[in-house]
C-alpha positions as CSV (number, residue, x, y, z in Angstrom):
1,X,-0.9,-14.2,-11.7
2,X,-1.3,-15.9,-14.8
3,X,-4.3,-18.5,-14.9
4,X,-5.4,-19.8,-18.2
5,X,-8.8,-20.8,-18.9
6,X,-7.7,-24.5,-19.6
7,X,-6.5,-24.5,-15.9
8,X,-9.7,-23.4,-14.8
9,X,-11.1,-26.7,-16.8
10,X,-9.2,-28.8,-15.2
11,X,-9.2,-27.3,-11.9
12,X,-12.9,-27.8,-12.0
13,X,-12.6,-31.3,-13.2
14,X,-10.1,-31.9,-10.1
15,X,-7.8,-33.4,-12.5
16,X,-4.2,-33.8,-9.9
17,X,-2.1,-32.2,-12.0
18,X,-3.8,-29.0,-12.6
19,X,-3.2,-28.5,-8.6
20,X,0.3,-28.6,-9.1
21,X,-0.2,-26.3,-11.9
22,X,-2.2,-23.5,-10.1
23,X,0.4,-23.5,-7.5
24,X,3.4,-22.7,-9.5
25,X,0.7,-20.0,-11.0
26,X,0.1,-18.3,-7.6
27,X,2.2,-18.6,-4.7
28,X,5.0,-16.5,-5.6
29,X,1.6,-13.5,-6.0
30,X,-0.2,-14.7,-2.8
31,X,3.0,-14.5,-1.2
32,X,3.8,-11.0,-1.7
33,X,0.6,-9.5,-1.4
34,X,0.5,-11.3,2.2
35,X,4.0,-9.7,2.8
36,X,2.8,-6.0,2.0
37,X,-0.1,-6.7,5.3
38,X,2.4,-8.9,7.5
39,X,5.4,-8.1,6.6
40,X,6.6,-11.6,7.7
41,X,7.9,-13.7,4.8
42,X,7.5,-17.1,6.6
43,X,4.2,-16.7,7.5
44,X,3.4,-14.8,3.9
45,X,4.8,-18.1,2.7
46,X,2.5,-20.5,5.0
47,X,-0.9,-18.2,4.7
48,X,-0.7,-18.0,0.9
49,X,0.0,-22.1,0.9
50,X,-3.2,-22.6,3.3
51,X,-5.4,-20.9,0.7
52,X,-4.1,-22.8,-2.1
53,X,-4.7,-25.9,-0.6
54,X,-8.4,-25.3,0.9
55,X,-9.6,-24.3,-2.5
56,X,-8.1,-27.3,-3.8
57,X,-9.6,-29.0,-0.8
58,X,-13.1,-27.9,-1.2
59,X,-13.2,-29.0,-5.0
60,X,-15.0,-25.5,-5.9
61,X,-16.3,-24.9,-9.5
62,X,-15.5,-21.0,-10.7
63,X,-17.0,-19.8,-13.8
64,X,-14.7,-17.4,-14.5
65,X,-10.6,-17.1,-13.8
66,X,-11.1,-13.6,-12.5
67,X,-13.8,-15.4,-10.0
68,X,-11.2,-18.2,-8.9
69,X,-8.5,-15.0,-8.7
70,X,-11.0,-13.2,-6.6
71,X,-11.6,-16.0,-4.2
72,X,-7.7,-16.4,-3.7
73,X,-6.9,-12.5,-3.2
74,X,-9.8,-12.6,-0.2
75,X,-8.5,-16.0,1.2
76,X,-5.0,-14.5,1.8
77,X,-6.2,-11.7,2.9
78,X,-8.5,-12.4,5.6
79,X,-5.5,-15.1,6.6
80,X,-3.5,-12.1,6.8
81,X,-5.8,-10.0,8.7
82,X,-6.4,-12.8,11.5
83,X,-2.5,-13.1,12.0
84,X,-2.6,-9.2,12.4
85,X,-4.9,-9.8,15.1
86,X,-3.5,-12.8,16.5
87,X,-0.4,-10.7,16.6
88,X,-2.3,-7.7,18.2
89,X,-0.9,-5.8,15.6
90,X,-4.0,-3.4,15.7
91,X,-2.5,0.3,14.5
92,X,-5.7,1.8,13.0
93,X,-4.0,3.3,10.3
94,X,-2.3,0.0,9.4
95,X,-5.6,-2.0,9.8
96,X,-7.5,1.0,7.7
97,X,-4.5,0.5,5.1
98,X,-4.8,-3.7,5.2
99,X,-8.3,-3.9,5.0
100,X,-8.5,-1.6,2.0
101,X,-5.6,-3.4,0.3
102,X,-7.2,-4.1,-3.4
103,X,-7.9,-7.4,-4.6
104,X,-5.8,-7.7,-7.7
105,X,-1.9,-7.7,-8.6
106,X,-2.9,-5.1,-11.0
107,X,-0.1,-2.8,-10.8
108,X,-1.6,0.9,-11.7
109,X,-4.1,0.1,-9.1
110,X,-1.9,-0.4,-6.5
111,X,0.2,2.1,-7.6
112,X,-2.7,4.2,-6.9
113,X,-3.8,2.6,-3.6
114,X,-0.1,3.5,-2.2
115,X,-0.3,7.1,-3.4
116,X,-3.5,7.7,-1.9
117,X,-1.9,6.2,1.8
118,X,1.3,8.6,0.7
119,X,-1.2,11.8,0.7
120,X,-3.0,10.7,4.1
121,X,0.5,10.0,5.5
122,X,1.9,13.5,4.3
123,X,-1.4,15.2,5.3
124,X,-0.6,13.6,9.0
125,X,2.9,14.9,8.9
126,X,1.2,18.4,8.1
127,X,-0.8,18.3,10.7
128,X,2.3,17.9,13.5
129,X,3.8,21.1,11.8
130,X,3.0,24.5,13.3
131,X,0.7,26.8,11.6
132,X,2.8,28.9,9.0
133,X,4.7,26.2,8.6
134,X,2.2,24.0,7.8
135,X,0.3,27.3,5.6
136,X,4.2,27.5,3.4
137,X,4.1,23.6,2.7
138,X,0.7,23.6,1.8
139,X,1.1,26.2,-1.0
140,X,3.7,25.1,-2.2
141,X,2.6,21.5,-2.8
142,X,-0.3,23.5,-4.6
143,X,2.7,24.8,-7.2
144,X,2.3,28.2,-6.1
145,X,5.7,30.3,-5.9
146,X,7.1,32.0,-3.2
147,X,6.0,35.5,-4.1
148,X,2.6,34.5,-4.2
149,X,3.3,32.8,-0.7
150,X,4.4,35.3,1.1
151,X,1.6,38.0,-0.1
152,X,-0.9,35.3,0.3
153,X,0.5,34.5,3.9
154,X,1.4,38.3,4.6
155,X,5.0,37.5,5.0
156,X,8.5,37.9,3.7
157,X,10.0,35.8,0.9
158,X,12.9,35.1,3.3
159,X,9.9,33.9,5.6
160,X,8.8,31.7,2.6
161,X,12.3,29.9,2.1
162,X,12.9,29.9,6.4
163,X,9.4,27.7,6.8
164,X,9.9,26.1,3.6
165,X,13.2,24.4,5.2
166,X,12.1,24.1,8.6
167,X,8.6,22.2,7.1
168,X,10.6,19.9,4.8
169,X,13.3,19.0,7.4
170,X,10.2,18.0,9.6
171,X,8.4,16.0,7.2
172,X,11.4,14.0,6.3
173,X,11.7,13.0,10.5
174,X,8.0,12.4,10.2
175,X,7.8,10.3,7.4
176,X,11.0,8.2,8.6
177,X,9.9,7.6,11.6
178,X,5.8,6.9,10.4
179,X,6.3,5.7,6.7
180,X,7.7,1.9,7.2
181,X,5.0,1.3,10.2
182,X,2.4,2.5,7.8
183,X,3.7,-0.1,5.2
184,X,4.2,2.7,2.9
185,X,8.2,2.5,1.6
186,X,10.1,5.5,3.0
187,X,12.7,6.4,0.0
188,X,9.5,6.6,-2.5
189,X,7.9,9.2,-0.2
190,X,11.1,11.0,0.4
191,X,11.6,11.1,-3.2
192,X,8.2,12.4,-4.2
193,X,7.5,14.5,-1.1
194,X,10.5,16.3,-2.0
195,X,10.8,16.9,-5.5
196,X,6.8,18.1,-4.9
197,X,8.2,20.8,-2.3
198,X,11.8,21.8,-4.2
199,X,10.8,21.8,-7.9
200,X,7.1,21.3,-8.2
């Protein structure tokens, strides 16, 4: 989202045609951070249009372009959050997810935000495994070889490799069937849940 202080002048100045200017500068990035809540383009479209056009309507004065950023980011969001509800779209881990979503397009912090969903939604599918199973996966996320598995589990290596399989195969059905509902997208967790498990 690319806001230049001269916009914020003129913004604050209510000058017309800075209003056509900020929108060109943030729909397209209100619109897809509204998408990654709702995942409804239409309404992604109309929420991030409403907040444009009540800031522009309440003739605010911002001090700062990270504080007129800020303002937008929270708009859109708390428009997403009451279609959510309207919707009754009310999965706690989904609403946990949404309402931690972090205001900015910055992308290493989303990066980050995802990842830390992808280790609560792997840690979930861990939890549906049975208890070696679970004990195998665990250690080997932790980079620790087979060998030391199976003396650290008091089992075979064969053991190892059998549980290794049977937790992976699992996971995968887990995450398939969890991953998209969770907003999280399913071929970046299969990819990085299992070149953790087979080469890490």
């Amino acid at each position: 989202m690319h806001i230049t202080n001269d916009l914020l002048v003129r913004l604050n100045n209510d000058e017309p045609s800075a209003h056509a200017e900020l929108f060109k500068a943030t729909f397209a990035e209100l619109t897809v951070f509204v998408y990654r809540m709702i995942e409804n383009e239409d309404e992604s479209e109309d929420i991030a249009i409403s907040a444009i056009t009540k800031l522009l309507g309440k003739k605010l004065t911002f001090n700062a372009v990270e504080q007129l950023k800020a303002y937008l980011y929270i708009s859109v969001r708390n428009g997403a959050l009451n279609y959510l509800r309207a919707a009754q779209k009310e999965d706690p881990f989904r609403k946990q997810l949404q309402e931690n979503m972090p205001l900015t397009e910055e992308p290493v912090i989303n990066k980050k935000y995802e990842m830390d969903h992808l280790h609560r939604l792997v840690k979930a599918g861990l939890g549906k495994l049975e208890k070696q199973c679970a004990a195998v996966i665990r250690l080997t996320m932790e980079n620790k070889q087979p060998d030391e598995i199976a003396k650290a589990l008091n089992i075979s290596p064969n053991q190892v490799y059998t549980q290794k399989s049977k937790g992976i195969k699992q996971l995968r059905e887990f995450i398939e069937q969890n991953g998209g509902k969770y907003g999280i997208p399913v071929v970046i967790i299969l990819l990085a849940l299992l070149c953790k498990l087979c080469f890490g």
